[in-house]
TIRO-184085 format. One record per atom (N, C-alpha, C): atom name; z, y, x; residue in three letters. Coordinates in steps of 0.1 Angstrom, whole numbers, plus 2048, in hexadecimal, padded with zeros to 3 digits. Layout:
residues N
   atom    up   north   east   res
     CA     Z       Y      X   ALA
...
END
This chain:
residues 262
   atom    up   north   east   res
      N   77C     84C    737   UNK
     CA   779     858    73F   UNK
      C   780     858    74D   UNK
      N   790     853    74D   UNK
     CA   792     851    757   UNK
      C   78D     84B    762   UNK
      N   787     83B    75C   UNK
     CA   782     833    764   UNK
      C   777     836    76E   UNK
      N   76D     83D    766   UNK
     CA   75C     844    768   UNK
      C   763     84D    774   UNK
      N   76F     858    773   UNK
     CA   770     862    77A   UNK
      C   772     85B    788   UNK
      N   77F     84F    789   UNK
     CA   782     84A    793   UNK
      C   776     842    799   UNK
      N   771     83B    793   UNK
     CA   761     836    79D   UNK
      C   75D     840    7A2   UNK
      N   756     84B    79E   UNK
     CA   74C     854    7A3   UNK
      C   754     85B    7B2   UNK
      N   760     85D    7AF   UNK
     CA   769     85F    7BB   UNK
      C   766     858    7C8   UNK
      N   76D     84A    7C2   UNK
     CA   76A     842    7C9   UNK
      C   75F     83C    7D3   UNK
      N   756     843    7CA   UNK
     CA   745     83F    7CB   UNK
      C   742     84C    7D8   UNK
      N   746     856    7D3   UNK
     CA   744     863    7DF   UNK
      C   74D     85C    7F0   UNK
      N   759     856    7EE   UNK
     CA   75F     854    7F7   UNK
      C   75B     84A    7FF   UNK
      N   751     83C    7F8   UNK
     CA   74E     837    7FD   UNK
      C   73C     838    80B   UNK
      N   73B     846    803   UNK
     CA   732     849    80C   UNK
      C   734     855    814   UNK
      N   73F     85B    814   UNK
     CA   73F     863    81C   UNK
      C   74F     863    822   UNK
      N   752     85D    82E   UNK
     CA   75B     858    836   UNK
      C   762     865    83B   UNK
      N   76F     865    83E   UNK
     CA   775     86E    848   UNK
      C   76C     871    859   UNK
      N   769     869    859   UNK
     CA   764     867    86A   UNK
      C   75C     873    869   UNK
      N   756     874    85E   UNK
     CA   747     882    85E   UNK
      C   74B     892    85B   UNK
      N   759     895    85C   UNK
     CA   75E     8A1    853   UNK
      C   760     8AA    860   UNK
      N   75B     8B6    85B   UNK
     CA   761     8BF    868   UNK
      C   76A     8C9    860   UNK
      N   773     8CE    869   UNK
     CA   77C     8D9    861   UNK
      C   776     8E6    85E   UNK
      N   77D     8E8    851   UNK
     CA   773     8FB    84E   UNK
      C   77D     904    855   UNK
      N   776     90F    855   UNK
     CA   77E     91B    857   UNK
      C   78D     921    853   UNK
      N   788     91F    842   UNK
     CA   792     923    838   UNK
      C   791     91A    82E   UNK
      N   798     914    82F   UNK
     CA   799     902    822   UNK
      C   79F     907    811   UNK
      N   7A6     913    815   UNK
     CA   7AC     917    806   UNK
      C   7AD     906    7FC   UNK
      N   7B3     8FE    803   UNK
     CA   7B0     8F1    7F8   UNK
      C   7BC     8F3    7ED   UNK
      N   7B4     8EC    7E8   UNK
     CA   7BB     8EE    7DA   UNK
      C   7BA     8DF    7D2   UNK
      N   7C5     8D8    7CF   UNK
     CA   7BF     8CA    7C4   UNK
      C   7B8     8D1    7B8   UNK
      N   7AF     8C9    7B1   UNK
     CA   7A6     8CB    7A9   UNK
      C   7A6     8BC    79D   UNK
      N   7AA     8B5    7A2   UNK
     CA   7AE     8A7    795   UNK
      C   7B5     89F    7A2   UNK
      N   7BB     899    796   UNK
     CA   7C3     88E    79C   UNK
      C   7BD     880    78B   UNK
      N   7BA     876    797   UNK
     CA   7B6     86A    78C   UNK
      C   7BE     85F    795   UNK
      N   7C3     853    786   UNK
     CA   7CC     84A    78C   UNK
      C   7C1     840    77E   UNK
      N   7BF     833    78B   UNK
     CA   7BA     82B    780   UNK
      C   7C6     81A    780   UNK
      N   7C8     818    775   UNK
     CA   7D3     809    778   UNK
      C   7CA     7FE    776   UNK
      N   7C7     7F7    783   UNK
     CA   7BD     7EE    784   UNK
      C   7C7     7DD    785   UNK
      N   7BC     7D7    77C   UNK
     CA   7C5     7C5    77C   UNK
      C   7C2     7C2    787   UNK
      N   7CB     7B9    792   UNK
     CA   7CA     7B0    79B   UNK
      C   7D3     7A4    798   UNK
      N   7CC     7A1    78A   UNK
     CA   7CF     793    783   UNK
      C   7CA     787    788   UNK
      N   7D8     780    791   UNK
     CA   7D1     771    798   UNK
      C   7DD     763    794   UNK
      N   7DA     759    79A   UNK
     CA   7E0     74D    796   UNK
      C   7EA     74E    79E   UNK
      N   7F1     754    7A9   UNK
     CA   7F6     756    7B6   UNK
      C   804     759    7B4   UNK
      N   80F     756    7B8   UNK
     CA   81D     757    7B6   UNK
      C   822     756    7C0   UNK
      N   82E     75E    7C3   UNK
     CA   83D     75E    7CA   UNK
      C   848     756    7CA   UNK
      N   850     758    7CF   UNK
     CA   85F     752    7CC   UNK
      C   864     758    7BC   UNK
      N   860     762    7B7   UNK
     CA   867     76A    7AC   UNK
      C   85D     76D    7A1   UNK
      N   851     775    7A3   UNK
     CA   844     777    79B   UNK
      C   839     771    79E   UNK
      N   82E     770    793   UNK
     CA   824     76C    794   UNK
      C   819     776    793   UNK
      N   80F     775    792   UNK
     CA   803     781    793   UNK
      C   7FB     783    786   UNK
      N   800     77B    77C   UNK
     CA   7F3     774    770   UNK
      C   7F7     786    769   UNK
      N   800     792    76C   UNK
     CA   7FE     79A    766   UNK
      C   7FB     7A6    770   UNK
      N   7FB     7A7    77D   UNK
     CA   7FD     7AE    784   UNK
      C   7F2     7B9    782   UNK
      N   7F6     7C5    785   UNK
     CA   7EE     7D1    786   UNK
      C   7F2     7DD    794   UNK
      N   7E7     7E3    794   UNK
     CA   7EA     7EB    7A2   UNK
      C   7E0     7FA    79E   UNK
      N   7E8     807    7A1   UNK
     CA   7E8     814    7A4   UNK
      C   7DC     816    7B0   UNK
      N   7D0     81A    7A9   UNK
     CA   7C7     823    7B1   UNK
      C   7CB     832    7B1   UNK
      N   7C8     83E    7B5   UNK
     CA   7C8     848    7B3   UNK
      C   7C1     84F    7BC   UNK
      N   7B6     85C    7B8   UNK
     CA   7AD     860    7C2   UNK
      C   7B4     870    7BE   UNK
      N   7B7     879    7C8   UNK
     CA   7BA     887    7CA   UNK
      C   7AD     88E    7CB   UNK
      N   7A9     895    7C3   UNK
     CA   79C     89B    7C4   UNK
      C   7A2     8AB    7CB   UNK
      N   79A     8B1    7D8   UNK
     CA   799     8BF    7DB   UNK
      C   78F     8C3    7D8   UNK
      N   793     8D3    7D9   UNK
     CA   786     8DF    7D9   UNK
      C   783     8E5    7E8   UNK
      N   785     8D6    7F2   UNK
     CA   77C     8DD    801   UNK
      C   772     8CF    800   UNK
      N   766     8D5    804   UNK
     CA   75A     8CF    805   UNK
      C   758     8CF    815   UNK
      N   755     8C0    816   UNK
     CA   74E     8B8    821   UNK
      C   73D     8B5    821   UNK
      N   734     8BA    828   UNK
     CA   728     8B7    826   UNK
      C   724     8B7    815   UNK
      N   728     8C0    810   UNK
     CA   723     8C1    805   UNK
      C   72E     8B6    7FA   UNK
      N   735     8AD    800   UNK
     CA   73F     8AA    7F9   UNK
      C   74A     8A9    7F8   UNK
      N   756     8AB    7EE   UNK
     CA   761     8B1    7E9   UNK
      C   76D     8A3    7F4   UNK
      N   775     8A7    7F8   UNK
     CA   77D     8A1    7FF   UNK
      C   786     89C    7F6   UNK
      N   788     892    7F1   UNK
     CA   78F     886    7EB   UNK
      C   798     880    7F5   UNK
      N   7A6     87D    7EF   UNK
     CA   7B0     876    7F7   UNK
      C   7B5     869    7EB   UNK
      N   7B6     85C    7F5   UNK
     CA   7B7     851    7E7   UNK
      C   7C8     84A    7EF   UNK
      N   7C8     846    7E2   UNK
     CA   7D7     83A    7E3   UNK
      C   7D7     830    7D7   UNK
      N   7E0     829    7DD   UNK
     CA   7DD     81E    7D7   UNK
      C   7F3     812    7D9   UNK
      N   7F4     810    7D1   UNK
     CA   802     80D    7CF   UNK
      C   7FD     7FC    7D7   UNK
      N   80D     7F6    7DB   UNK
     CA   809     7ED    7E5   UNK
      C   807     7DF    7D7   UNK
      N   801     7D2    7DD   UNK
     CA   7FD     7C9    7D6   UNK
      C   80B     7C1    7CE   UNK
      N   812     7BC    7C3   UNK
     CA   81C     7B9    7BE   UNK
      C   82C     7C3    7BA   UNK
      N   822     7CD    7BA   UNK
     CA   82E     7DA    7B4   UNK
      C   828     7DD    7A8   UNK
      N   81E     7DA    7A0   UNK
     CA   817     7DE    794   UNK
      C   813     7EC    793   UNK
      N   808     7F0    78B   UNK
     CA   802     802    78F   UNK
      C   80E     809    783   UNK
      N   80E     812    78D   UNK
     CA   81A     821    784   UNK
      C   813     828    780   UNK
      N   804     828    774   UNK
     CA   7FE     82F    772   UNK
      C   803     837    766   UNK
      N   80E     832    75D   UNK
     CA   814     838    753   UNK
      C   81C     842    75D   UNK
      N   821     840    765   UNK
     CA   82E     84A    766   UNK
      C   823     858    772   UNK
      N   819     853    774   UNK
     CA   813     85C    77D   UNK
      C   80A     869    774   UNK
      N   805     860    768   UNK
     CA   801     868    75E   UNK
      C   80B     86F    754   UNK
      N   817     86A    756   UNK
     CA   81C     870    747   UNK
      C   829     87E    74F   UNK
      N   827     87A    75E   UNK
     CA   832     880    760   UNK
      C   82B     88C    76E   UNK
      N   82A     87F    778   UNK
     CA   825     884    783   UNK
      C   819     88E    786   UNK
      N   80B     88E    786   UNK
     CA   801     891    784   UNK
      C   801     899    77C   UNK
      N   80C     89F    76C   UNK
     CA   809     8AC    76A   UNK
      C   815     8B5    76E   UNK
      N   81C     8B3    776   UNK
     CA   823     8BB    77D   UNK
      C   814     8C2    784   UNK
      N   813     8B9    790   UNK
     CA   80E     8C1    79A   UNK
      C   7FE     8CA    796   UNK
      N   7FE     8C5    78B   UNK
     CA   7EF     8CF    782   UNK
      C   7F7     8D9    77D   UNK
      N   803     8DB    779   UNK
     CA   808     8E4    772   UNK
      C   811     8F3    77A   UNK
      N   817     8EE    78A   UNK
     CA   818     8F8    78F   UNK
      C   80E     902    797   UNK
      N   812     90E    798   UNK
     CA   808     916    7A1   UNK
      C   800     90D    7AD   UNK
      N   7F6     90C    7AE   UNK
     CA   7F0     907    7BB   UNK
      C   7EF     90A    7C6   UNK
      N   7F5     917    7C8   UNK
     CA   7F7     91D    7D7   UNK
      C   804     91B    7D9   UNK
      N   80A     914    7D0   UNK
     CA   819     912    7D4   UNK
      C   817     900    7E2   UNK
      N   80E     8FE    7DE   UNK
     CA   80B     8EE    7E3   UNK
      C   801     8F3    7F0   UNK
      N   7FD     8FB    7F8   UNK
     CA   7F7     8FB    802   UNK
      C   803     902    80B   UNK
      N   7FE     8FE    812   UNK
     CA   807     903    824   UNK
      C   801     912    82A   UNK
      N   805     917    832   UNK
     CA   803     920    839   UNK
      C   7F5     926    83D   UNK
      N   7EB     915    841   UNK
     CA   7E0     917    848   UNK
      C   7D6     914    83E   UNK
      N   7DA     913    82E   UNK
     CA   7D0     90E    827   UNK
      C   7CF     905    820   UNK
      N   7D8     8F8    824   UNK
     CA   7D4     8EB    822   UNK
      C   7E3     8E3    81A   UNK
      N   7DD     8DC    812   UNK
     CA   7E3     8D4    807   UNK
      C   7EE     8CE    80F   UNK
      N   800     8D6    80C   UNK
     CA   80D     8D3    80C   UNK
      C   811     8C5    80B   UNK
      N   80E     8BD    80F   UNK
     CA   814     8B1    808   UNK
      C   822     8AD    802   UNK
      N   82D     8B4    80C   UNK
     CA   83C     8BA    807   UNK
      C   83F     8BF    7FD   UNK
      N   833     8CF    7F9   UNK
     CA   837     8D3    7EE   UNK
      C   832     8CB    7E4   UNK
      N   822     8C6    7E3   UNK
     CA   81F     8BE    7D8   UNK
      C   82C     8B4    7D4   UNK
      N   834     8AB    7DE   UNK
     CA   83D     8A4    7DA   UNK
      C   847     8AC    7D1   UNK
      N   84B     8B6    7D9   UNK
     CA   852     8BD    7D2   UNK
      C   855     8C2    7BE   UNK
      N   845     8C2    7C0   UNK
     CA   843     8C8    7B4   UNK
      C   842     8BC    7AB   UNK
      N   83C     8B0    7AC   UNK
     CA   83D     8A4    7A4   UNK
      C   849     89D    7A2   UNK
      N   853     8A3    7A9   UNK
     CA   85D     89A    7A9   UNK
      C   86A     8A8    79B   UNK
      N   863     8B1    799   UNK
     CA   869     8BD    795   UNK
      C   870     8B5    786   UNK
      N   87F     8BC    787   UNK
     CA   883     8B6    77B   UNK
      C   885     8A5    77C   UNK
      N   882     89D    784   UNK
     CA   88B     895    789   UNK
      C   89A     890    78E   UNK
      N   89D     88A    78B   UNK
     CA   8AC     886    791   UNK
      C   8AD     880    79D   UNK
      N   8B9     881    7A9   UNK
     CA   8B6     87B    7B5   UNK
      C   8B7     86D    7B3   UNK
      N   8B1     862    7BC   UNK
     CA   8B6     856    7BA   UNK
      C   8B1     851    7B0   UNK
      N   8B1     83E    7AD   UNK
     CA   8B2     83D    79F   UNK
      C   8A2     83A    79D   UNK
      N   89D     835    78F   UNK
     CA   88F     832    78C   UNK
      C   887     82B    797   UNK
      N   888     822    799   UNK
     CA   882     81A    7A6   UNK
      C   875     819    7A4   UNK
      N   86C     81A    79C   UNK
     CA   85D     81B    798   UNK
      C   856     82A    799   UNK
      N   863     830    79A   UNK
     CA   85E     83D    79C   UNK
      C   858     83E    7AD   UNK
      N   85F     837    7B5   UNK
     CA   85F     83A    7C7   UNK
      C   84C     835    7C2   UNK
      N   844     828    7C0   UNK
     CA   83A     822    7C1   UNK
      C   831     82F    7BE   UNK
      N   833     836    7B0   UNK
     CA   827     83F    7A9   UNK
      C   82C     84E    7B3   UNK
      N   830     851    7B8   UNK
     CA   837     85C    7C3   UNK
      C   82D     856    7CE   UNK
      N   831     84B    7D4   UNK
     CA   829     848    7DE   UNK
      C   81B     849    7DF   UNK
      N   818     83E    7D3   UNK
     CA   80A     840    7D1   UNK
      C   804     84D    7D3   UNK
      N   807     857    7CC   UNK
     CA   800     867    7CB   UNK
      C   805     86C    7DB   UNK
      N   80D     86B    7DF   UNK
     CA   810     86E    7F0   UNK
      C   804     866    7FA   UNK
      N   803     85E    7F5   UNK
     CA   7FB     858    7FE   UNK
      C   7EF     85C    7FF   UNK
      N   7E9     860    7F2   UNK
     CA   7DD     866    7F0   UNK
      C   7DB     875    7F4   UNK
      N   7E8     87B    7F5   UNK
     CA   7E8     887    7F8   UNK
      C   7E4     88B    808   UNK
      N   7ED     884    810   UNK
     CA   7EC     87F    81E   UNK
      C   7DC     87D    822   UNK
      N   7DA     875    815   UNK
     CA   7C4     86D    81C   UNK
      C   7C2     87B    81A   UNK
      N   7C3     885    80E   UNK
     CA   7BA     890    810   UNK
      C   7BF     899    81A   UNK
      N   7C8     89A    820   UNK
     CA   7CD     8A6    82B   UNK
      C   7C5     89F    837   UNK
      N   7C4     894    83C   UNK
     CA   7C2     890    845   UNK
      C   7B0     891    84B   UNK
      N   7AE     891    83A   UNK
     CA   79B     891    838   UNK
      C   794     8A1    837   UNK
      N   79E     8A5    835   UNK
     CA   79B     8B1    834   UNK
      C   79E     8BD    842   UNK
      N   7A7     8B5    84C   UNK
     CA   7A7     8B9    85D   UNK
      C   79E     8B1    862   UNK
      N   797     8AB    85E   UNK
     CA   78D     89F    865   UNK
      C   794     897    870   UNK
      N   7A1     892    870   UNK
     CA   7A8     88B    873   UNK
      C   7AB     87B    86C   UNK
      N   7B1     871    876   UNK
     CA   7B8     867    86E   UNK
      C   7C5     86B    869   UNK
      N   7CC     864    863   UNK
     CA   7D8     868    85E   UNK
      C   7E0     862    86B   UNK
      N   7DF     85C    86F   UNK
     CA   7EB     857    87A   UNK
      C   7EB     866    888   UNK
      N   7E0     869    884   UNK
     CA   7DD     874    890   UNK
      C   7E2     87E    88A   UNK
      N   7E1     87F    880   UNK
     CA   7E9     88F    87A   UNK
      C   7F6     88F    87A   UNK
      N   7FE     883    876   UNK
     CA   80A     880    875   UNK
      C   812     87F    883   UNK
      N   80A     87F    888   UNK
     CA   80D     87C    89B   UNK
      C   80E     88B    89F   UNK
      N   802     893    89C   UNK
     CA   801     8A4    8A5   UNK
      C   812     8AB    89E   UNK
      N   80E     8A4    88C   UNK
     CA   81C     8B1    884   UNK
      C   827     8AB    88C   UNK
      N   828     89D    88B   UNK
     CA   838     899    88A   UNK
      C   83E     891    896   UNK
      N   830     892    8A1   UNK
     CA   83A     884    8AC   UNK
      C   836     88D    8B7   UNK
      N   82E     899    8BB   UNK
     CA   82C     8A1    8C6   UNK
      C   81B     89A    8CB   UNK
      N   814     896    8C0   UNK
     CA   809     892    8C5   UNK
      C   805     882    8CA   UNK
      N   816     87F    8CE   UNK
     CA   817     874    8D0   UNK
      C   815     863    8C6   UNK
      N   80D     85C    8C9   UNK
     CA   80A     852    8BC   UNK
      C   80C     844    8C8   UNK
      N   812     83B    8C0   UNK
     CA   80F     82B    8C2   UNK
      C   801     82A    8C6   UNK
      N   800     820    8D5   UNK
     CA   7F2     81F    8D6   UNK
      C   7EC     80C    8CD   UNK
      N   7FB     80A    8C7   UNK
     CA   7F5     7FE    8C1   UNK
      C   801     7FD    8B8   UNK
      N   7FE     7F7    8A8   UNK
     CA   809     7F2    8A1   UNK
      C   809     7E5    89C   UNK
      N   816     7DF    89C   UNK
     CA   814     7D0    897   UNK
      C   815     7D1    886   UNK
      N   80B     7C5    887   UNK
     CA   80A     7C0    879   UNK
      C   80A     7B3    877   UNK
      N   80D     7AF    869   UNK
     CA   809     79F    86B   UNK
      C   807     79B    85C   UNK
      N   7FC     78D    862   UNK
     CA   7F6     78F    84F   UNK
      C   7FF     783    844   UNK
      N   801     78D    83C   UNK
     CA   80E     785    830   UNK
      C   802     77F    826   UNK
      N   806     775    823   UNK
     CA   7FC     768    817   UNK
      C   806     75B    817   UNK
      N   804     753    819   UNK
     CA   80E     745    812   UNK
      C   80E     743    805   UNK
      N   808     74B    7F9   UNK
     CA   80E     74C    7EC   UNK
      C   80E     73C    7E6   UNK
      N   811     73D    7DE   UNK
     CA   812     72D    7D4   UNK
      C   808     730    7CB   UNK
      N   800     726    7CD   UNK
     CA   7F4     728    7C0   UNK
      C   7F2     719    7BC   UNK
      N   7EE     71B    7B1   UNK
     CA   7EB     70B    7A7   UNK
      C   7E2     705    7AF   UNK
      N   7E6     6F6    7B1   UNK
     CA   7DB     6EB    7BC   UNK
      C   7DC     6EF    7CA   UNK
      N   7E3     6F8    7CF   UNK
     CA   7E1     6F9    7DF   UNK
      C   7EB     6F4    7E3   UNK
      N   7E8     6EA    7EE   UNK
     CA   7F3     6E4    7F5   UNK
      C   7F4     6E4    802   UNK
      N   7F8     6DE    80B   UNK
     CA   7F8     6E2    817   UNK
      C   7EB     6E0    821   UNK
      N   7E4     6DB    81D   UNK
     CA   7D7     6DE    827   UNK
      C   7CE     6EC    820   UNK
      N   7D2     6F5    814   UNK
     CA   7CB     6FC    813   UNK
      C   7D3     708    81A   UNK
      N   7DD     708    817   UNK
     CA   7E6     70D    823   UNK
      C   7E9     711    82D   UNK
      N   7E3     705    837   UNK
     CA   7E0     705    844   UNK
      C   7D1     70D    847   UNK
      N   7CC     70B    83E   UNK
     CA   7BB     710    83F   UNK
      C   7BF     722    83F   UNK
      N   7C9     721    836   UNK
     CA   7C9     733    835   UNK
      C   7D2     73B    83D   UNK
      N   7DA     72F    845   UNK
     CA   7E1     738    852   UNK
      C   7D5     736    85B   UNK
      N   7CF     730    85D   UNK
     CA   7C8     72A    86B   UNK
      C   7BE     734    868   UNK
      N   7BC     742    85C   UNK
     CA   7AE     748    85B   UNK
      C   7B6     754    861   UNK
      N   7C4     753    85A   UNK
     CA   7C9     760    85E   UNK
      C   7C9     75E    873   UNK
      N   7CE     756    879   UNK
     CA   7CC     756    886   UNK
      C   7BD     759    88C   UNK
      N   7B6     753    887   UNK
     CA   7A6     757    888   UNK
      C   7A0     766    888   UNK
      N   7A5     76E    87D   UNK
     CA   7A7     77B    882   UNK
      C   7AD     782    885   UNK
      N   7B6     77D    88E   UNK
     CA   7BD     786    89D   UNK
      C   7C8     783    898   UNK
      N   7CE     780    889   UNK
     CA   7DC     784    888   UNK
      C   7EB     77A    88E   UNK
      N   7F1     77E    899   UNK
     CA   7FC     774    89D   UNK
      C   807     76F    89D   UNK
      N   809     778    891   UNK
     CA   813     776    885   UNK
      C   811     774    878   UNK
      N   816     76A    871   UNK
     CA   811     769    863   UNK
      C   81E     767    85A   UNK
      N   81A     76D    84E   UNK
     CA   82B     76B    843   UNK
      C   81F     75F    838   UNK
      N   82D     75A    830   UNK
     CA   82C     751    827   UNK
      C   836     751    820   UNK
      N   835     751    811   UNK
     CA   83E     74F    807   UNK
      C   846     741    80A   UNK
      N   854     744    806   UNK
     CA   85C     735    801   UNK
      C   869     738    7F3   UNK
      N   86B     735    7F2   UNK
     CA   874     732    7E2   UNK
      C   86F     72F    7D9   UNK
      N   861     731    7D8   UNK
     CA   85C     72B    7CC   UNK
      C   85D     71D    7C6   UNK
      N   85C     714    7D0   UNK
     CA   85E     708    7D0   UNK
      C   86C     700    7D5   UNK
      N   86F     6F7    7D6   UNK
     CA   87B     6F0    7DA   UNK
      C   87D     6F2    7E9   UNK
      N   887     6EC    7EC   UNK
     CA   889     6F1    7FC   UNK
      C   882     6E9    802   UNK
      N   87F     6D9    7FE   UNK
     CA   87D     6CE    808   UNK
      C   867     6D6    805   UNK
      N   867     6D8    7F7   UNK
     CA   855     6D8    7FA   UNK
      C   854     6E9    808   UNK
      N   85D     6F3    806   UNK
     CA   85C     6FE    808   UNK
      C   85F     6F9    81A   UNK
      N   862     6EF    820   UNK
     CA   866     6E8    82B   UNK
      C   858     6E2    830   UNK
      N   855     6E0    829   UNK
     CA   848     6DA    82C   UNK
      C   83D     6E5    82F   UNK
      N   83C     6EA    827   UNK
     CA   831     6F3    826   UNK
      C   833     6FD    833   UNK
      N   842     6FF    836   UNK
     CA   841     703    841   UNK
      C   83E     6FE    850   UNK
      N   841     6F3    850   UNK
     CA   840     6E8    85B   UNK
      C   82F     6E8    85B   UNK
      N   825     6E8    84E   UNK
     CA   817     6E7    84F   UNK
      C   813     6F1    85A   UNK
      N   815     702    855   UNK
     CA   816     70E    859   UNK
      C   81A     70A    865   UNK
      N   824     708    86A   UNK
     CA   827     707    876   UNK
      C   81B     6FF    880   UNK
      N   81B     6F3    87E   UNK
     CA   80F     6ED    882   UNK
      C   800     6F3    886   UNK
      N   7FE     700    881   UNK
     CA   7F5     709    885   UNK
      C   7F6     716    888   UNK
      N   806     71D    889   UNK
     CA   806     729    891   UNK
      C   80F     722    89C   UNK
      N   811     717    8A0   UNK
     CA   819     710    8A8   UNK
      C   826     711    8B0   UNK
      N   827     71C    8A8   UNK
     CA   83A     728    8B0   UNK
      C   841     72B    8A5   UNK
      N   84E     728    89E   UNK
     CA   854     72F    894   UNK
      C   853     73E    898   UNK
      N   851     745    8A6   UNK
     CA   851     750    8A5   UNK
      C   845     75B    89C   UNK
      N   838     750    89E   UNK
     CA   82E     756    895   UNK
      C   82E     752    888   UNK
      N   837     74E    880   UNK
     CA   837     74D    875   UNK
      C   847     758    86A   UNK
      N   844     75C    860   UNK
     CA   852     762    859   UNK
      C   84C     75D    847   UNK
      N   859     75F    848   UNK
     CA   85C     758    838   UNK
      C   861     762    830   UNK
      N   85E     762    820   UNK
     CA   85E     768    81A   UNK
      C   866     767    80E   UNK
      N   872     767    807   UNK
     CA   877     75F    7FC   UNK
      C   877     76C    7EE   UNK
      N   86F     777    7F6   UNK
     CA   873     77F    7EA   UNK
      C   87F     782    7DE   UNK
      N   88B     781    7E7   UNK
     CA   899     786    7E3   UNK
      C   898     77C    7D6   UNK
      N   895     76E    7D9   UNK
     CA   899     767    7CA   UNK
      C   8A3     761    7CA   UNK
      N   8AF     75E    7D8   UNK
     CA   8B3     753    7DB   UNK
      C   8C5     758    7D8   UNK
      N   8CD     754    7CE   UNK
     CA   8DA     754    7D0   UNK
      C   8E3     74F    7DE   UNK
      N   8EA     752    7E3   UNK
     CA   8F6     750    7EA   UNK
      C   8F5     742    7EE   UNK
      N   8F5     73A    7E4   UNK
     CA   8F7     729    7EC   UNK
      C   8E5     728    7EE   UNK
      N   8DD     728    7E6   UNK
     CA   8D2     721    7E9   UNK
      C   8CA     72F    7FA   UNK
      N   8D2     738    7FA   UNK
     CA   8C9     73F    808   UNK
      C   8D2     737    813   UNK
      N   8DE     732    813   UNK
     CA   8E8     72D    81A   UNK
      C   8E1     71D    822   UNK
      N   8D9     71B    816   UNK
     CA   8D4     710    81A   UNK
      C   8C9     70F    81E   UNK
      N   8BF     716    81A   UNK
     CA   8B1     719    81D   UNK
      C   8B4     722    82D   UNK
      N   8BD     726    82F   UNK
     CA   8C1     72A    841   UNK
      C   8C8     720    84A   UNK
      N   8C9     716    841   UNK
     CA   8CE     70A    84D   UNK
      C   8BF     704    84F   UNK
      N   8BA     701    841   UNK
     CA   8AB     6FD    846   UNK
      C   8A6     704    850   UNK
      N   8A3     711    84E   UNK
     CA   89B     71A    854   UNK
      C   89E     71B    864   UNK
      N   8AA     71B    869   UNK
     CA   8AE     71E    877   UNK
      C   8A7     713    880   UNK
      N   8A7     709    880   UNK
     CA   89D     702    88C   UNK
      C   894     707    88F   UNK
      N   88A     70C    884   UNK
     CA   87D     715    889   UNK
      C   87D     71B    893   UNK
      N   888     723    893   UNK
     CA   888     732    899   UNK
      C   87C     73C    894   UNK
      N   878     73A    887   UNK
     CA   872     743    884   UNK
      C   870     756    885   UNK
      N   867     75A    882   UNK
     CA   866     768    887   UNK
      C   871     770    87F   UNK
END
């Protein structure tokens, strides 16, 4: 049931975009379901510390009762890739909070879905601090909450977050840079090179890459390949994913310093 509910969502969202929404009069919004589906993103693909052969990841779609062109304004999130889905703790804990308090407690002033108070209320009966899988399934449902406030002003979210909280004022550009390197069974360094050299190909001029996984002298290498095709240690950063004790980071930073990596 869950699954069926989250496609059809999904399926509304995919046809009907923020770009098309105009604002109502009087929004009275109100959440109307909250669905979280825990989807496998089971791959061969590894870090310095974990591998992927069990990995899972947190969808979640916020269903409202304000209608866009005839269809219901959905706000989605989605937990980031290698933190596994918090669908137990969002179902067993989170999600019936916020169905269970008054619903006018969660709208603002002008109508429109609180995202403060909703936090508020999910977090009720919580302790401060503490439970670190809790911050992921928190997020997750925030994030979703944010897509529907923002779809529901017919705004982007960086523009809404800009008018509430910076004076209107927004970055007219943000940096990004695209993270891949992983260690996968059979790839060596010319597949490697192929997949930074795709990441440069679409605009990106920085790129990250895993290392700890392997020894220092292969994890040396692989970066020297890398290097060979963003041609600056400044466009490249490395990734050890907090696996490395005391002597072996001591040494993997003697390696590392010639670079001058990013």
């Amino acid at each position: 049931m869950v699954t069926s509910r989250l496609r059809f969502y999904l399926s509304v969202w995919y046809a009907h975009t923020s770009e098309s929404l105009c604002l109502p009069e009087s929004p009275n919004m109100r959440i109307v379901d909250i669905v979280e589906k825990t989807q496998s993103l089971k791959s061969d693909i590894r870090n310095a510390y974990v591998d992927f052969s069990q990995m899972t990841c947190s969808a979640v779609a916020v269903v409202t009762d304000v209608i866009k062109d005839g269809k219901p304004v959905i706000g989605y999130g989605f937990n980031s890739n290698g933190l596994y889905g918090q669908g137990s703790l969002m179902r067993e804990r989170f999600i019936p909070r916020i169905k269970a308090v008054d619903q006018d407690s969660l709208i603002d002033a002008d109508g429109f879905i609180d995202p403060a108070a909703v936090n508020r209320a999910m977090r009720i009966n919580e302790k401060p601090g503490g439970h670190g899988e809790r911050s992921v399934a928190v997020g997750t449902l925030d994030m979703a909450l944010w897509d529907a406030l923002a779809k529901a002003h017919g705004l982007p979210l960086w523009r809404l977050l800009a008018d509430r909280y910076n004076g209107g004022q927004a970055d007219e550009s943000v940096f990004v840079y695209a993270a891949g390197g992983y260690y996968y069974p059979g790839k060596g360094l010319d597949a490697l090179k192929d997949e930074m050299q795709g990441y440069l190909d679409l605009g990106y001029d920085v790129v990250k890459m895993k290392i700890g996984g392997d020894g220092i002298d292969d994890d040396k290498a692989r970066i020297e390949a890398v290097l060979d095709v963003v041609g600056e240690g400044r466009r490249l950063a490395v990734d050890a994913n907090g696996r490395f004790d005391l002597q072996t980071a001591v040494a993997y930073a003697e390696m590392l310093k010639p670079y001058d990596l990013f």
